[in-house]
C-alpha positions in Angstrom: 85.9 112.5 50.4 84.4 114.2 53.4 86.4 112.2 55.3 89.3 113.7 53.9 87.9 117.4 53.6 85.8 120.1 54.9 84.4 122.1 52.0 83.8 125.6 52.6 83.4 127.4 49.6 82.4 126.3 46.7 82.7 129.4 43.4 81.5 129.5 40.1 83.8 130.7 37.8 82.5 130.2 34.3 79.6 128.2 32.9 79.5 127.2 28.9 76.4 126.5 27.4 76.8 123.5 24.8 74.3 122.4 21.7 72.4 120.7 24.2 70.2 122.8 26.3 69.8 120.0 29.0 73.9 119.8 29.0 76.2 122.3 30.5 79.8 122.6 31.5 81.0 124.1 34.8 84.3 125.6 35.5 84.5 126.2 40.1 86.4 126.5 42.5 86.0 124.6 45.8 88.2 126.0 49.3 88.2 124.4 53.0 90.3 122.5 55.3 92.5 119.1 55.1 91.3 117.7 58.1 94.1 115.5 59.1 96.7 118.9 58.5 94.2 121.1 59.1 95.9 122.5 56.3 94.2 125.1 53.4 92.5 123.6 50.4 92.0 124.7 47.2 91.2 122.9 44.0 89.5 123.4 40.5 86.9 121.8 39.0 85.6 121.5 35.5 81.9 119.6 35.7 79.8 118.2 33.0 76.2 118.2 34.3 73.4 116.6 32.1 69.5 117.7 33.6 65.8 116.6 33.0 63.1 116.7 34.6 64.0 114.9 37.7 67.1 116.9 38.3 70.8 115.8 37.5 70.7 113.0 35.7 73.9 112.5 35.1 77.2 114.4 36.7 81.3 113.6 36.0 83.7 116.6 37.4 87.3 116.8 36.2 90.3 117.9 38.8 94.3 117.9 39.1 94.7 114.9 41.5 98.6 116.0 41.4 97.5 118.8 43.1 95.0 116.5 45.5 97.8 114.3 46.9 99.8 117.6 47.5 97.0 119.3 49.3 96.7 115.5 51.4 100.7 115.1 52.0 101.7 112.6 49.2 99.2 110.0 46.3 98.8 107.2 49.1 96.7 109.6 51.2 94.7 110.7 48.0 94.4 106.9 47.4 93.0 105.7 50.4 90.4 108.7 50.8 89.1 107.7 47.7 88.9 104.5 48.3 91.7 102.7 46.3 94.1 101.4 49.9 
C-alpha cells in the first residue's frame, strides 16, 4: 500500500457508536498522491474498530476498490500493490 500511495490526509467524517462500548464504526476520508502518476487521491473509508485494553484489538476498513484501480490506472495495478500479481 505505501508503495502504491502517499497518504496525506486522513478526515473523520462521522463516527457511530454501536451496543458495544468497546466497538465503533468509522466513516473517513483519506487524500495524497499516486506515486507512479503522481496523480491526486482520494478515497472513503468505512472502519470497524474493536478496543481493550491493549489498544486495537481488532481493525477491518471497507472501500470502493472500483474507484482504487481508477485512482492506480486500471485493477492489475490495484492487484499487484496489494499483493495479488
Amino acid at each position: 500500500y505505501s508503495a502504491m500511495l502517499r497518504i496525506d490526509t486522513v478526515i473523520e467524517r462521522q463516527r457511530h457508536h454501536t451496543l458495544d462500548p468497546e466497538t465503533a464504526v468509522l466513516e473517513f476520508s483519506a487524500d495524497g498522491v499516486v506515486l507512479q502518476s503522481n496523480s491526486t487521491y482520494h478515497m472513503d473509508y468505512v472502519a470497524v474498530i474493536t478496543v481493550g485494553v491493549d489498544g486495537v484489538r481488532h481493525y477491518r476498513d471497507y472501500w470502493n476498490p472500483v474507484a482504487a484501480a481508477a485512482a492506480l490506472g486500471d485493477a492489475d495495478a490495484l492487484a499487484k500493490g496489494v499483493g495479488n500479481d
